[in-house]
CHARMM-style PDB file with segment names, atoms N, HN, CA, C and O in Angstrom:
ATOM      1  N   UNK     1     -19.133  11.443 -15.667  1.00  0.00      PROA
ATOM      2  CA  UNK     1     -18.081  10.932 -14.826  1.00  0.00      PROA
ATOM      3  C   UNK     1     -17.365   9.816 -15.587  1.00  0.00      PROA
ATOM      4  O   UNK     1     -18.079   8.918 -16.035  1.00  0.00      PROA
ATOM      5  N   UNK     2     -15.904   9.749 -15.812  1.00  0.00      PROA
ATOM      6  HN  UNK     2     -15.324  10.477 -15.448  1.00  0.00      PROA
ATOM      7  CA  UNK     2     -15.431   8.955 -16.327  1.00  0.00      PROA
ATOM      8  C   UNK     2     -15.722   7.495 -15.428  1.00  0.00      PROA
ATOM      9  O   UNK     2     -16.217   7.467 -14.301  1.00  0.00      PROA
ATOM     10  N   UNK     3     -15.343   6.465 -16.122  1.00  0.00      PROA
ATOM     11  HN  UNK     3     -14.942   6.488 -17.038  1.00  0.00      PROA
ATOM     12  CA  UNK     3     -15.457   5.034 -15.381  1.00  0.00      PROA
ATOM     13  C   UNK     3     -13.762   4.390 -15.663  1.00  0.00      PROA
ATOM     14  O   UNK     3     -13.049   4.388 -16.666  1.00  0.00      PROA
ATOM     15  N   UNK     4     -13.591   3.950 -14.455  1.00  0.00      PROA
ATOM     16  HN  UNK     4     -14.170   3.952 -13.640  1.00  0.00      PROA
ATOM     17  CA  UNK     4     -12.076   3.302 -14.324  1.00  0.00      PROA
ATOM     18  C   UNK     4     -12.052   1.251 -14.637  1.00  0.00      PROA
ATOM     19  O   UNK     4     -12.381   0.399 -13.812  1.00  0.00      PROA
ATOM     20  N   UNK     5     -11.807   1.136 -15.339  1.00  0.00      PROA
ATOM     21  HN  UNK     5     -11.539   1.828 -16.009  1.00  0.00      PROA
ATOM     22  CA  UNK     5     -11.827  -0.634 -15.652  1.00  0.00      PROA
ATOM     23  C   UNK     5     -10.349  -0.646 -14.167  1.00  0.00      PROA
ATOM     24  O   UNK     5      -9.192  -0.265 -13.992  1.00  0.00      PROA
ATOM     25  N   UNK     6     -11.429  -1.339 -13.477  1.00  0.00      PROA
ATOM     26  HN  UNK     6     -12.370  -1.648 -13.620  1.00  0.00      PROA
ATOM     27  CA  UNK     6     -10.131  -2.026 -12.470  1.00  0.00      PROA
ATOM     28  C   UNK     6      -9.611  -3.200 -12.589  1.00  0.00      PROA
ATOM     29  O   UNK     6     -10.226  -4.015 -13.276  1.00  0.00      PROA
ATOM     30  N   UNK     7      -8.423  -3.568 -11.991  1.00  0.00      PROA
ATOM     31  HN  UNK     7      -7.924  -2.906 -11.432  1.00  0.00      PROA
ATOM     32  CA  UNK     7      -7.815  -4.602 -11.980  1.00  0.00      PROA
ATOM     33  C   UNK     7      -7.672  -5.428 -10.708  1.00  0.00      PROA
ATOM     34  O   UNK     7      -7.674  -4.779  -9.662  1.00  0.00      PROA
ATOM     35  N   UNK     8      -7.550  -6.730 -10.622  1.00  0.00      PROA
ATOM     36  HN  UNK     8      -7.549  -7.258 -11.471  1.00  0.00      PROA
ATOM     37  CA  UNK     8      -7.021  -7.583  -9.703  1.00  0.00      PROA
ATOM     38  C   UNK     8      -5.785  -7.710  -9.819  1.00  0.00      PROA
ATOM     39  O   UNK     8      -5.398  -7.832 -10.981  1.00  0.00      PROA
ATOM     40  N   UNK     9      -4.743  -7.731  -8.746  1.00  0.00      PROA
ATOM     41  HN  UNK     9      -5.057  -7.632  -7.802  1.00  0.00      PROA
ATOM     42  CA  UNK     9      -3.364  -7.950  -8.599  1.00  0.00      PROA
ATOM     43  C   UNK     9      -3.190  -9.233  -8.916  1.00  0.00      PROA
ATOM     44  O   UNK     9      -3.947  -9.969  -8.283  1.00  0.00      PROA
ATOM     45  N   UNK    10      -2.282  -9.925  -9.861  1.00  0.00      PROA
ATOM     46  HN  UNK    10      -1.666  -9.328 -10.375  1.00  0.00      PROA
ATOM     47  CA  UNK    10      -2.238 -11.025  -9.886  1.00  0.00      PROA
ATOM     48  C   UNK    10      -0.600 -11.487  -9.951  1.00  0.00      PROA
ATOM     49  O   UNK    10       0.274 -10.813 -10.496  1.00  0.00      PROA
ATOM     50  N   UNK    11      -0.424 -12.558  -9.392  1.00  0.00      PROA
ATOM     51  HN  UNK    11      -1.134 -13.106  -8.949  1.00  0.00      PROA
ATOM     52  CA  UNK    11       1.056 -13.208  -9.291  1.00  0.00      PROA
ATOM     53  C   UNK    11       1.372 -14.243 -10.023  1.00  0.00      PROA
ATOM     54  O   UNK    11       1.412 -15.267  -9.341  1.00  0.00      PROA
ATOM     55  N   UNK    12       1.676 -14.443 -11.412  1.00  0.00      PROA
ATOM     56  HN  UNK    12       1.644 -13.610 -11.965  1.00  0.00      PROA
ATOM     57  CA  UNK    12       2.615 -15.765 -11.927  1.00  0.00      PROA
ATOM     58  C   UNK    12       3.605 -16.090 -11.245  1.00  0.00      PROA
ATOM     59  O   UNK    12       4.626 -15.406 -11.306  1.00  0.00      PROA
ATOM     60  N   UNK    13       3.535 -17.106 -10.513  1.00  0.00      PROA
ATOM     61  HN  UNK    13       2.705 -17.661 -10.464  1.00  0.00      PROA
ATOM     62  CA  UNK    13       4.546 -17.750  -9.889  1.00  0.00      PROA
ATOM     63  C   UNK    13       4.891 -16.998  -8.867  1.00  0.00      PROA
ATOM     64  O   UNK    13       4.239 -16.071  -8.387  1.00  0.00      PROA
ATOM     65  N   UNK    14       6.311 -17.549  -8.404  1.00  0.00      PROA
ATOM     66  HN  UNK    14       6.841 -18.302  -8.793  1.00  0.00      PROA
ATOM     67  CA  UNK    14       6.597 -16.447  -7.025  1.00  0.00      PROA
ATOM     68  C   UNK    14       8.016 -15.701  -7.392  1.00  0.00      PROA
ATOM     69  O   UNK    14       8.994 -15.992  -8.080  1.00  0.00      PROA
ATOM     70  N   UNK    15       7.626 -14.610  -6.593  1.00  0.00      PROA
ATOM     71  HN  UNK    15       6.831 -14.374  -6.034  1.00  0.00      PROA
ATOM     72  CA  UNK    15       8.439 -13.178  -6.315  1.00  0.00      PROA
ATOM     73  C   UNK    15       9.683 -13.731  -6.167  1.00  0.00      PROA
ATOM     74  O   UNK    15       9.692 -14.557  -5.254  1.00  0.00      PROA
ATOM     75  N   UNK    16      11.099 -13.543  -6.908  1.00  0.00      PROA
ATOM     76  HN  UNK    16      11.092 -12.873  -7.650  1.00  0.00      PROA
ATOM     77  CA  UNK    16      11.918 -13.546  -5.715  1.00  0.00      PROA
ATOM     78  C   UNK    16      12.987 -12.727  -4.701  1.00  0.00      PROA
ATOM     79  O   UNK    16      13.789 -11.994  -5.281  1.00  0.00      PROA
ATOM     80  N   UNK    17      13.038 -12.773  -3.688  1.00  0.00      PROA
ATOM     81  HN  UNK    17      12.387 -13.367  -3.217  1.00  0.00      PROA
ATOM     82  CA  UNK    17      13.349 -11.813  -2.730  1.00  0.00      PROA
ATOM     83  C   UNK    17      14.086 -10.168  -3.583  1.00  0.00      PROA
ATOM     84  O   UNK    17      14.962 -10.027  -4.436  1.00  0.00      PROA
ATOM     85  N   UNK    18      13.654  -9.675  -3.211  1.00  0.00      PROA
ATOM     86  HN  UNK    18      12.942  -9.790  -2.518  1.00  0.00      PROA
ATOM     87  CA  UNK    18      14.266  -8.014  -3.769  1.00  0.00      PROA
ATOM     88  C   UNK    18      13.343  -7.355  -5.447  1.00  0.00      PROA
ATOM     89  O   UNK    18      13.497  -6.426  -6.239  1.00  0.00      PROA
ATOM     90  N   UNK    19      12.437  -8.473  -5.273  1.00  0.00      PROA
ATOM     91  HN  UNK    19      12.312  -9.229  -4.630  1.00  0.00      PROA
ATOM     92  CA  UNK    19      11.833  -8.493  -6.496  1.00  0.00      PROA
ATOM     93  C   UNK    19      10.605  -6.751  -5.670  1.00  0.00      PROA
ATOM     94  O   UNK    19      10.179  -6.629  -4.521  1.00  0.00      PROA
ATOM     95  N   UNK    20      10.463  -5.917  -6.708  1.00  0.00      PROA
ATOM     96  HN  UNK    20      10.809  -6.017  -7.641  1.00  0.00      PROA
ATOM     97  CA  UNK    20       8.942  -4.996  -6.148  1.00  0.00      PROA
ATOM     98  C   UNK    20       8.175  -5.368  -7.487  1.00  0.00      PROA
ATOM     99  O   UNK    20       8.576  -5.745  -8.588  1.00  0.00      PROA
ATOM    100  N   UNK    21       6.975  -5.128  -6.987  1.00  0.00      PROA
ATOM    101  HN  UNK    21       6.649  -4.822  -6.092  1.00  0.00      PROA
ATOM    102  CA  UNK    21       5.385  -5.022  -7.715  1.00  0.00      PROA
ATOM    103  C   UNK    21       4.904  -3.438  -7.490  1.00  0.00      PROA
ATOM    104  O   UNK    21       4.882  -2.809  -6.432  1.00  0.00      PROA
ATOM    105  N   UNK    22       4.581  -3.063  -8.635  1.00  0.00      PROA
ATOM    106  HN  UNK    22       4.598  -3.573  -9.494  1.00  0.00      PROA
ATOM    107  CA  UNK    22       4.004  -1.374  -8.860  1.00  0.00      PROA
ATOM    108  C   UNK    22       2.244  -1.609  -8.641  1.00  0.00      PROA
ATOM    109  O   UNK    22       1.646  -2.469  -9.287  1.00  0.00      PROA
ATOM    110  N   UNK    23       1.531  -0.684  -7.609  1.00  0.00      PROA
ATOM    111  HN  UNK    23       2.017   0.015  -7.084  1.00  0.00      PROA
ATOM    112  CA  UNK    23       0.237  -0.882  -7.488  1.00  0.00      PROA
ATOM    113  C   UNK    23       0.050   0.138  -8.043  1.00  0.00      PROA
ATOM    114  O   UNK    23       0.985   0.908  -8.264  1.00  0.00      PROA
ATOM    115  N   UNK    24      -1.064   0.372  -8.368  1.00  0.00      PROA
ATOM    116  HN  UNK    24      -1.824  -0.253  -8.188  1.00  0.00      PROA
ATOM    117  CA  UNK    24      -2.528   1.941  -8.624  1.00  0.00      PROA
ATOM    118  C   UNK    24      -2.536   2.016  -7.300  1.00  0.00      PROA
ATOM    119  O   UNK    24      -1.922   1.389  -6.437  1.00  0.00      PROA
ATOM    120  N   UNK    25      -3.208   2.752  -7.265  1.00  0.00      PROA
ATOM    121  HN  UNK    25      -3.706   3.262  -7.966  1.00  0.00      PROA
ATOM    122  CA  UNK    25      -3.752   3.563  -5.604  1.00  0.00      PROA
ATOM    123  C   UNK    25      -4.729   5.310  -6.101  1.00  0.00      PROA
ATOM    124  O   UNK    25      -4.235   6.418  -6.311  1.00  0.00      PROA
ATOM    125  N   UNK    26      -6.080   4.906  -6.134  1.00  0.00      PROA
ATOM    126  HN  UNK    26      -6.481   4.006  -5.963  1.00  0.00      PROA
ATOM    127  CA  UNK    26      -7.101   6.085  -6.610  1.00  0.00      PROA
ATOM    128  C   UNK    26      -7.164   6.394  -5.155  1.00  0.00      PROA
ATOM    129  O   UNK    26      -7.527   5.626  -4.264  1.00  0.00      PROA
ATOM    130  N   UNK    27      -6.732   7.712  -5.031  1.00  0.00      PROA
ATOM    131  HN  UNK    27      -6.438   8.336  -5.755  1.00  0.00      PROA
ATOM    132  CA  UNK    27      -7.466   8.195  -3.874  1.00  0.00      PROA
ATOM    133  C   UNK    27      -7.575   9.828  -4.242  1.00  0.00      PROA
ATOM    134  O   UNK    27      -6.938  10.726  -4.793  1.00  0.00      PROA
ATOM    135  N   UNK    28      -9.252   9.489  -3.313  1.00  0.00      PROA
ATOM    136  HN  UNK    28      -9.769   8.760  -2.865  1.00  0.00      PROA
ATOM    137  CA  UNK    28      -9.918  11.259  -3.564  1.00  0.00      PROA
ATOM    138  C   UNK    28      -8.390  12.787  -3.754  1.00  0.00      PROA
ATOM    139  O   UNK    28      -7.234  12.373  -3.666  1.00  0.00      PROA
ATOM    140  N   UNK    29      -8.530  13.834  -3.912  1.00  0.00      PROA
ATOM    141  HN  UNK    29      -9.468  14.170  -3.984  1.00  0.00      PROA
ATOM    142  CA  UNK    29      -7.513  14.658  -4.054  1.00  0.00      PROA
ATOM    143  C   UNK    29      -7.504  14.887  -2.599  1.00  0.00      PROA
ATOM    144  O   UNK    29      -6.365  14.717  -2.163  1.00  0.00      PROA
ATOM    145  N   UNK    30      -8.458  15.251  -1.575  1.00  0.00      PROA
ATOM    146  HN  UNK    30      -9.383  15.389  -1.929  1.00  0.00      PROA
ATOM    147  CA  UNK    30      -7.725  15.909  -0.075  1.00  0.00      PROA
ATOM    148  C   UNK    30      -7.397  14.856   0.297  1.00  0.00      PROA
ATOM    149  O   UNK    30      -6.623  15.007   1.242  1.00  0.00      PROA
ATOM    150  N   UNK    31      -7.557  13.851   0.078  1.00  0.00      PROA
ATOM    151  HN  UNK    31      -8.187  13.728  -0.690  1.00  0.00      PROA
ATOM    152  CA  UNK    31      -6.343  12.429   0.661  1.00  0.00      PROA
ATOM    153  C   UNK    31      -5.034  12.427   0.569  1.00  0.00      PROA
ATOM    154  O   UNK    31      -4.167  12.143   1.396  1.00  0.00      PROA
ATOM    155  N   UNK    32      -4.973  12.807  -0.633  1.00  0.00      PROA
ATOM    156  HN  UNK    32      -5.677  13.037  -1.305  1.00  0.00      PROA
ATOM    157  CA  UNK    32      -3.836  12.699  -1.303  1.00  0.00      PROA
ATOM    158  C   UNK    32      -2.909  13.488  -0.920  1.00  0.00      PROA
ATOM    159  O   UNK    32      -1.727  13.190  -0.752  1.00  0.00      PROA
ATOM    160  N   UNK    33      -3.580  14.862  -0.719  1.00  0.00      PROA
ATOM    161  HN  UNK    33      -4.540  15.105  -0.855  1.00  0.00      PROA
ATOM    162  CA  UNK    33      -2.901  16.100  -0.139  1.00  0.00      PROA
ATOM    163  C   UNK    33      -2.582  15.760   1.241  1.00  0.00      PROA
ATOM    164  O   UNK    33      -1.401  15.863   1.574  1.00  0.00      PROA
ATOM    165  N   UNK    34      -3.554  15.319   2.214  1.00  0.00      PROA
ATOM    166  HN  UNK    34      -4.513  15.235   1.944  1.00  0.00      PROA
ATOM    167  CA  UNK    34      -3.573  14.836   3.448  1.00  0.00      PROA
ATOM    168  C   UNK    34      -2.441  14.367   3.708  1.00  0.00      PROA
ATOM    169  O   UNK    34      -1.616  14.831   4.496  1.00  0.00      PROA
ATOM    170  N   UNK    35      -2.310  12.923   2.703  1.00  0.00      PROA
ATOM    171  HN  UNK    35      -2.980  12.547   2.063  1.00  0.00      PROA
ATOM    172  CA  UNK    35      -0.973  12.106   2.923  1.00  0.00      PROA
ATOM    173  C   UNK    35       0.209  12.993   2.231  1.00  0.00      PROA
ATOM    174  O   UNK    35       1.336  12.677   2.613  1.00  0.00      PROA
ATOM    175  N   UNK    36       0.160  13.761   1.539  1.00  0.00      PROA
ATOM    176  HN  UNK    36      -0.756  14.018   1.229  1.00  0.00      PROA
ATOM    177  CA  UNK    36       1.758  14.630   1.294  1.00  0.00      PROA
ATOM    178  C   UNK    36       1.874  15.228   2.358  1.00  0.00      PROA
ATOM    179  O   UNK    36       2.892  14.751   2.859  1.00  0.00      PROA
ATOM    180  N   UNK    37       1.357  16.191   3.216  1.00  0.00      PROA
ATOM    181  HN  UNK    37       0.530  16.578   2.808  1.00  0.00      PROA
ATOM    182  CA  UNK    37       1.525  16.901   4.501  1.00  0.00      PROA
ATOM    183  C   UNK    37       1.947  16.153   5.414  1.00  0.00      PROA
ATOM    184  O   UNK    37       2.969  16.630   5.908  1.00  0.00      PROA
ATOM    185  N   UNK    38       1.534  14.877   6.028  1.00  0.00      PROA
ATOM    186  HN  UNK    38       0.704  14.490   5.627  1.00  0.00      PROA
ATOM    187  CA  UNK    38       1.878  13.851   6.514  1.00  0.00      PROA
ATOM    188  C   UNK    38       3.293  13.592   6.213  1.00  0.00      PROA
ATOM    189  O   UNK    38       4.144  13.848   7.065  1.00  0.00      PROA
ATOM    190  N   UNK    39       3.599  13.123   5.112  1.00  0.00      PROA
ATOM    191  HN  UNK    39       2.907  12.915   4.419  1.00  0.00      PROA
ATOM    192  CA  UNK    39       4.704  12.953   4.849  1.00  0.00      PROA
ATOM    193  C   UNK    39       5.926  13.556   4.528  1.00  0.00      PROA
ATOM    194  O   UNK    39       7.004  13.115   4.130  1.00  0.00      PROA
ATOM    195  N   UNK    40       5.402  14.929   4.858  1.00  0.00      PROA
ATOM    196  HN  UNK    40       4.526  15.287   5.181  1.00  0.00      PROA
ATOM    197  CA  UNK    40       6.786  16.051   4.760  1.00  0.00      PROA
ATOM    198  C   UNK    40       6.894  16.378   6.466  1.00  0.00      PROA
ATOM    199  O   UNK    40       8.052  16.628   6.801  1.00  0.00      PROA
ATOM    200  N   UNK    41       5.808  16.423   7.683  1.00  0.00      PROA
ATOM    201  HN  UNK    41       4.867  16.220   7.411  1.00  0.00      PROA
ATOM    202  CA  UNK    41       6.224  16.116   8.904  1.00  0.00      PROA
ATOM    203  C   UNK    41       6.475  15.007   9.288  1.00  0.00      PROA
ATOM    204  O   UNK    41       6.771  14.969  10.483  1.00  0.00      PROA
ATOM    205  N   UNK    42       6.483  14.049   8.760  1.00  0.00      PROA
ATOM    206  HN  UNK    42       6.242  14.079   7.790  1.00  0.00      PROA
ATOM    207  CA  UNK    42       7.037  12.605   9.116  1.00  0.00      PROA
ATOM    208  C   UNK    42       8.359  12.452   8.861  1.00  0.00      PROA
ATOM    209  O   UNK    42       9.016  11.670   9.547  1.00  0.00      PROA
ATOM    210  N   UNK    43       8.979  13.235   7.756  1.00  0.00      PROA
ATOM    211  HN  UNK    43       8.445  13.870   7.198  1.00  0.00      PROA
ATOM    212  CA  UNK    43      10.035  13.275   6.941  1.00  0.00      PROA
ATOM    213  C   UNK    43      10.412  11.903   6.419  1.00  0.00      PROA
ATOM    214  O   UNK    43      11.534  11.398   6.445  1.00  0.00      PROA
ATOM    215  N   UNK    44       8.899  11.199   5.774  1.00  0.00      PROA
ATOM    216  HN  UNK    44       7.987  11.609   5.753  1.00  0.00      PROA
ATOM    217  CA  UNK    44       9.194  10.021   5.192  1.00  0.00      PROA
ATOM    218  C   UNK    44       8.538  10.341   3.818  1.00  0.00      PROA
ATOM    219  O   UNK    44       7.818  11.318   3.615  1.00  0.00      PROA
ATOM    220  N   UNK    45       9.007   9.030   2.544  1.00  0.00      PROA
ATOM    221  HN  UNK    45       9.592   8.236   2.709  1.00  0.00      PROA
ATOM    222  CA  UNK    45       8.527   8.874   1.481  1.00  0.00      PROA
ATOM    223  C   UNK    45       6.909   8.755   1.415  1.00  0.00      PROA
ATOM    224  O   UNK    45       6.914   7.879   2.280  1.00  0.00      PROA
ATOM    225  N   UNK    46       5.960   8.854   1.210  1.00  0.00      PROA
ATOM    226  HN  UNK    46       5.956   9.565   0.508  1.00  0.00      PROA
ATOM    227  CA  UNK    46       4.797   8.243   0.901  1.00  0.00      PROA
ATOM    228  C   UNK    46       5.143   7.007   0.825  1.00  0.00      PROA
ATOM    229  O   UNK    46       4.911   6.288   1.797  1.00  0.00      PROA
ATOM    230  N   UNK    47       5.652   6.573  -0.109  1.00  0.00      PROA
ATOM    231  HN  UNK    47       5.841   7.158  -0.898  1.00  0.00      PROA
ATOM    232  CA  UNK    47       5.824   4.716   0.162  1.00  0.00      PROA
ATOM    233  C   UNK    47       5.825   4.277   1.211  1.00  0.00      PROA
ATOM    234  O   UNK    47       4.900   3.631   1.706  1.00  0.00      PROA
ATOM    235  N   UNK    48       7.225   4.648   1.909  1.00  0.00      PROA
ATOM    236  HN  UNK    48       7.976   5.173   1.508  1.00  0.00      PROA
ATOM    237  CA  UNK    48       7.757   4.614   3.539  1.00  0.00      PROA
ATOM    238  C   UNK    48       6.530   4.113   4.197  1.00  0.00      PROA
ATOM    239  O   UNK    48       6.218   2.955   4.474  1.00  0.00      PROA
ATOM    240  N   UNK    49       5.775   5.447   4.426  1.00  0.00      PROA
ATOM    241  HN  UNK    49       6.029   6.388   4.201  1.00  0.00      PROA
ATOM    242  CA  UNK    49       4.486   5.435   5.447  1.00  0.00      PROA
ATOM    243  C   UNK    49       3.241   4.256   4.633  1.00  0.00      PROA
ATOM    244  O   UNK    49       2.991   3.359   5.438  1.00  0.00      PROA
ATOM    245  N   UNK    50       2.676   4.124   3.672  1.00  0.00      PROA
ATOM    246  HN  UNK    50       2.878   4.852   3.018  1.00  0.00      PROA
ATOM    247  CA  UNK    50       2.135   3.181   2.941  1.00  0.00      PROA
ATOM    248  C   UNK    50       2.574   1.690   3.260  1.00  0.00      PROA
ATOM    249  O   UNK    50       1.856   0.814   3.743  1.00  0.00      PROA
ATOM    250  N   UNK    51       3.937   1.585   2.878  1.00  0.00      PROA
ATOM    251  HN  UNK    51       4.520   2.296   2.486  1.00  0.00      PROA
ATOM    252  CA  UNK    51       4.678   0.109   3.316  1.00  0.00      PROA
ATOM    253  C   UNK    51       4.600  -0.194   4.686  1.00  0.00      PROA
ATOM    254  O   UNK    51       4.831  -1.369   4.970  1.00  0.00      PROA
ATOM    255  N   UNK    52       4.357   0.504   5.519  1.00  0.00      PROA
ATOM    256  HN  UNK    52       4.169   1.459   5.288  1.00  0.00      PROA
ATOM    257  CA  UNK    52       4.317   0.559   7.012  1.00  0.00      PROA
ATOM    258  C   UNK    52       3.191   0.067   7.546  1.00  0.00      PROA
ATOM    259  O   UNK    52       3.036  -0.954   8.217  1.00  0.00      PROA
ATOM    260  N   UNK    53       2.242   1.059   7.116  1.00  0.00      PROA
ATOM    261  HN  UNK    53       2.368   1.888   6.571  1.00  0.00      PROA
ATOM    262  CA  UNK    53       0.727   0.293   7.362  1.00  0.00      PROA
ATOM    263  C   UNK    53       0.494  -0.965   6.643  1.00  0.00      PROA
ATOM    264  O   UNK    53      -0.156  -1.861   7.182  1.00  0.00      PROA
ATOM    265  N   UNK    54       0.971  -1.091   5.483  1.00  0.00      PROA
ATOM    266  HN  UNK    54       1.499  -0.363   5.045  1.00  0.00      PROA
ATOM    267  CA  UNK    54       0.672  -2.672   5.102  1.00  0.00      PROA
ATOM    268  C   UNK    54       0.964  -3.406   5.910  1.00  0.00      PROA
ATOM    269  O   UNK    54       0.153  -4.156   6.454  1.00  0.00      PROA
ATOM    270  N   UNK    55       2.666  -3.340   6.279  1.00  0.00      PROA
ATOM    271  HN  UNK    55       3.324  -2.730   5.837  1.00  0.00      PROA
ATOM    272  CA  UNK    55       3.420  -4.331   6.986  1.00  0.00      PROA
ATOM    273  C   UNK    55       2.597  -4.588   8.357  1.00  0.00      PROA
ATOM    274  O   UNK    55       2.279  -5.690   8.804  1.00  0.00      PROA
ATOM    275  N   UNK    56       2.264  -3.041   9.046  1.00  0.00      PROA
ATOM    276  HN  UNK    56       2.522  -2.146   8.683  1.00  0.00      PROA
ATOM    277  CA  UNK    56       1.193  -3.443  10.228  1.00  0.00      PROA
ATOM    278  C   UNK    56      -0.445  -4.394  10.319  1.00  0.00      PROA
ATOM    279  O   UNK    56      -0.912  -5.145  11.176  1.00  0.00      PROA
ATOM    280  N   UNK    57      -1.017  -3.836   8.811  1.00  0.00      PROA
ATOM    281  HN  UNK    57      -0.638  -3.226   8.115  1.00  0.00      PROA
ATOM    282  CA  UNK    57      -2.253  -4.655   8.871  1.00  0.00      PROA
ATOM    283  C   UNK    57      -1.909  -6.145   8.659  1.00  0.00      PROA
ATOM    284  O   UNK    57      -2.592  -6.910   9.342  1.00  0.00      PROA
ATOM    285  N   UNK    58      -1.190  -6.588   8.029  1.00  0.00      PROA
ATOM    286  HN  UNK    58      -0.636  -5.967   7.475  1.00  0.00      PROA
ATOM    287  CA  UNK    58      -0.482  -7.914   7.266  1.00  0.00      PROA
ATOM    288  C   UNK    58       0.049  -8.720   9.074  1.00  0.00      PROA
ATOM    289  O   UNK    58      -0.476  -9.815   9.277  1.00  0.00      PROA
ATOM    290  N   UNK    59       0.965  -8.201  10.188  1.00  0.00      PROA
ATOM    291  HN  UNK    59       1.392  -7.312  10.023  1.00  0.00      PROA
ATOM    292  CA  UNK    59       1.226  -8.612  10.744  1.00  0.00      PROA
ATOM    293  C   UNK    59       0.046  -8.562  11.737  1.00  0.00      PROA
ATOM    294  O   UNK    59       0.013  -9.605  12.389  1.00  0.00      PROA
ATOM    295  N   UNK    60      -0.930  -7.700  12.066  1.00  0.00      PROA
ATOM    296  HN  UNK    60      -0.903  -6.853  11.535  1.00  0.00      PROA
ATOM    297  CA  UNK    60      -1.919  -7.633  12.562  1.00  0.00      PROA
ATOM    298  C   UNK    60      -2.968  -9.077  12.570  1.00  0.00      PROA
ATOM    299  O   UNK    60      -3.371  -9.650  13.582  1.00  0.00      PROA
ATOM    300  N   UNK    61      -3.318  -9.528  10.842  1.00  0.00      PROA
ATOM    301  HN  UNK    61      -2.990  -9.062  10.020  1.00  0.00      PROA
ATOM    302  CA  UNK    61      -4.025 -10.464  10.533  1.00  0.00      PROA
ATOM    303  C   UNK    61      -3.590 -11.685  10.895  1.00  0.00      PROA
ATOM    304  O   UNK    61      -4.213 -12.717  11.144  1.00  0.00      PROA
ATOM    305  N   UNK    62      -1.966 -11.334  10.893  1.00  0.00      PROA
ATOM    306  HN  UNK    62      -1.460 -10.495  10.691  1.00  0.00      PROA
ATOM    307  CA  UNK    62      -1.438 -13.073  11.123  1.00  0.00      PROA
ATOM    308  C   UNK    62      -2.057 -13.114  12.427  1.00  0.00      PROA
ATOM    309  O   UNK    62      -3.107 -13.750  12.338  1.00  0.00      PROA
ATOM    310  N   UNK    63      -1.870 -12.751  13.458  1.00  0.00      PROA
ATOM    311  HN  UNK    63      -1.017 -12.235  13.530  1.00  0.00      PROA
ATOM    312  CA  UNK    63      -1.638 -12.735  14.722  1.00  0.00      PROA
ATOM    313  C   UNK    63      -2.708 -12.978  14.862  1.00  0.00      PROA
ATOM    314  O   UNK    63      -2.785 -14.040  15.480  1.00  0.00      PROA
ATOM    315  N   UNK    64      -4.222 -12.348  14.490  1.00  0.00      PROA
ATOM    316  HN  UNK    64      -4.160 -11.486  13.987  1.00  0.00      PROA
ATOM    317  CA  UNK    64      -5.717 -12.320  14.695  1.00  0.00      PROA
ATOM    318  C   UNK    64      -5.675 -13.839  13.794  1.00  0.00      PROA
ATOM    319  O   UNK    64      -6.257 -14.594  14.573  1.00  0.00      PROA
ATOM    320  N   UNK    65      -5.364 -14.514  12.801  1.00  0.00      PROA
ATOM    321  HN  UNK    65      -4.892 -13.900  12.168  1.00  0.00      PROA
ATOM    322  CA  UNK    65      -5.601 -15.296  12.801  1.00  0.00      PROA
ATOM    323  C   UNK    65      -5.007 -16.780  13.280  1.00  0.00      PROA
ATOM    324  O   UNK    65      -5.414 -17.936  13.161  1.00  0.00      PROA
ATOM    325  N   UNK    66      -4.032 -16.260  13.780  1.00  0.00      PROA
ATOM    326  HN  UNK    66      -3.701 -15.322  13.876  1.00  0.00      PROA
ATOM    327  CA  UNK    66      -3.613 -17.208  15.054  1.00  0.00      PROA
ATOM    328  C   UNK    66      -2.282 -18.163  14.240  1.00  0.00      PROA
ATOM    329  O   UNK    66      -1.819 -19.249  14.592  1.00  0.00      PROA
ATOM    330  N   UNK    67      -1.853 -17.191  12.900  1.00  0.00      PROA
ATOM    331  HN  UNK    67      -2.229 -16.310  12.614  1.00  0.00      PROA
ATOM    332  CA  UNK    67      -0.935 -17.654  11.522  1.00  0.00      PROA
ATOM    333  C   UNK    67       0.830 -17.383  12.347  1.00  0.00      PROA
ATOM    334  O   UNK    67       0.875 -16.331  12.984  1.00  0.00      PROA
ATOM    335  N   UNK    68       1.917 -18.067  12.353  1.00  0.00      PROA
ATOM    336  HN  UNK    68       1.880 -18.921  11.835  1.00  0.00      PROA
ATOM    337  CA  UNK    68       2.603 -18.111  12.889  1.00  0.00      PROA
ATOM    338  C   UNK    68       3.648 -17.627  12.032  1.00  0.00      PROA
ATOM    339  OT1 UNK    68       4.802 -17.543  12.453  1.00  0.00      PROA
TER     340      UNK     68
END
């Protein structure tokens, strides 16, 4: 089995607005497939739907942590 050297995301300084960051994303192959099917009845990008759930867990945490 091959072995993957992973990385930590890291930020010099700050972003500024309109700026994107490129991630990895390993996921098993029927995932992958999973999320293309998904995303041809959604009639969204993979990103689209990806950026979505971030934006939901991200606004989720503020709120659970009581972050304004």
């Amino acid at each position: 089995m091959a072995t993957f050297q992973g990385s930590v995301a890291s930020r010099n300084g700050a972003i500024p607005f309109g700026d994107v960051v490129e991630i990895g994303l390993l996921l098993p192959a029927h995932r992958a497939d999973a999320l293309l099917e998904l995303s041809k009845r959604r009639q969204q990008s993979v990103g689209q739907i990806l950026r979505g759930l971030i934006d939901r867990a991200l606004v989720e945490d503020e709120s659970a942590s009581g972050s304004v």
